[in-house]
N, C-alpha and C positions, 0 to 999 in steps of 0.2 A: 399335404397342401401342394397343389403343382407348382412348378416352379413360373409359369405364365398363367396371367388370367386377363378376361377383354372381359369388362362391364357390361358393353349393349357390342350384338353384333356388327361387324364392320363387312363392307361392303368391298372386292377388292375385283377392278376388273383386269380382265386377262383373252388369250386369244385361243388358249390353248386349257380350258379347265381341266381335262385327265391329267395331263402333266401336270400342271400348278396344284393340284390336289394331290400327287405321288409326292411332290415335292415338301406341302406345307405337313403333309404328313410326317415324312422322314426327318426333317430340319426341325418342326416343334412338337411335332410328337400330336398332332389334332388323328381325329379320326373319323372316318365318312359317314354322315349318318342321310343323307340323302339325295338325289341325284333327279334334276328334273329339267327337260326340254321345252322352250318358249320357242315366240318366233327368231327371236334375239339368236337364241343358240341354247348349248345348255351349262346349267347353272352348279356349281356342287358345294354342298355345305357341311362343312365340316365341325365338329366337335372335340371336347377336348377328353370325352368319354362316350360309347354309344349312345347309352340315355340321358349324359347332359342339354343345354340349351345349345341351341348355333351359336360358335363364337366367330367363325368367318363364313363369309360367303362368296364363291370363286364365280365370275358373273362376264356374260361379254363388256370387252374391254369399253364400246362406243358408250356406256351407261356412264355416266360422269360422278364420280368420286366426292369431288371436295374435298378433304380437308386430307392430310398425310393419316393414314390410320394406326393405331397406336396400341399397345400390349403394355400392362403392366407386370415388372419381376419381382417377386420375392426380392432375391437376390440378383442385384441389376450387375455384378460381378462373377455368379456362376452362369448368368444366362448368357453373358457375355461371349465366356468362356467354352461354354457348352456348343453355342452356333459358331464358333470359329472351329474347335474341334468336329464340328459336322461339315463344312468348308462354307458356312455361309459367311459373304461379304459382312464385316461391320465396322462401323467407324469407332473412335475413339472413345473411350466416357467422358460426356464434357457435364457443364452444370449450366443450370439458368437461374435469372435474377433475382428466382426464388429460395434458388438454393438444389431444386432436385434436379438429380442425377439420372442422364438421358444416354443413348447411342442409338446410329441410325443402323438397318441392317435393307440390304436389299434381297428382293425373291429372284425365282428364277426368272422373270419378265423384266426385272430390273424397278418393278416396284419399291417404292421405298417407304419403309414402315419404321416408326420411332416404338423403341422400348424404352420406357422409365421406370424408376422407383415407385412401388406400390403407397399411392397416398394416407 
C-alpha cells in the first residue's frame, strides 16, 4: 500500500511544469505518465505507478485552482517524516474539530498542499 494516495486527480498550477514534475517526482515518489502542449503551455501528469490513474496534474499556473489540494497518508507521521527527510517544507501535525490529523507541505513553487489522515 503507498504511503500517499489522492481520490480524484488534483489540478496544481505551476510556471515551470518539467521542474515541478522532477520535483513531485523525487519528494513523492509520483511518476510521469504523460506530457502534453495546449495553447496555455504544457501540462504533465503524473502517477503514482506508469499504468495507474492521474493523481496530479502539473498545468499553467493562470488556470485557477480552488480549493488548497490535498493527499491522503497511511501514516500522517511517516509521511511526515519522509518529506522532511527529502528536504520538503512542512508544518506541524495539528488536528481539526474533527478530530483528524493534518500538516501543510509546500512544492517547489511554494504551492501549498494539505496532507491528512487517510479517512
Amino acid at each position: 500500500m503507498p504511503l500517499f494516495q489522492i481520490p480524484d486527480s488534483i489540478y496544481i498550477g505551476v510556471t515551470d511544469a518539467a521542474s515541478a514534475s522532477t520535483w513531485y517526482q523525487e519528494k513523492l515518489g509520483l511518476q510521469q505518465v504523460l506530457v502534453s502542449m495546449e495553447d496555455a503551455g504544457e501540462s504533465i501528469s503524473l502517477a503514482f505507478s506508469k499504468r495507474g490513474e492521474t493523481a496530479i496534474i502539473l498545468g499553467p499556473r493562470s488556470t485557477p485552482t480552488g480549493e488548497r489540494p490535498m493527499l491522503y497518508a497511511s501514516s500522517i507521521e511517516k509521511a511526515r517524516d519522509m518529506l522532511i527527510s527529502r528536504g520538503v517544507s512542512v508544518s506541524q501535525i495539528a488536528e481539526d474539530r474533527q478530530g483528524t490529523r493534518y500538516f501543510t507541505m509546500r512544492d517547489l513553487e511554494s504551492n501549498e498542499l494539505e496532507v491528512t489522515e487517510e479517512p
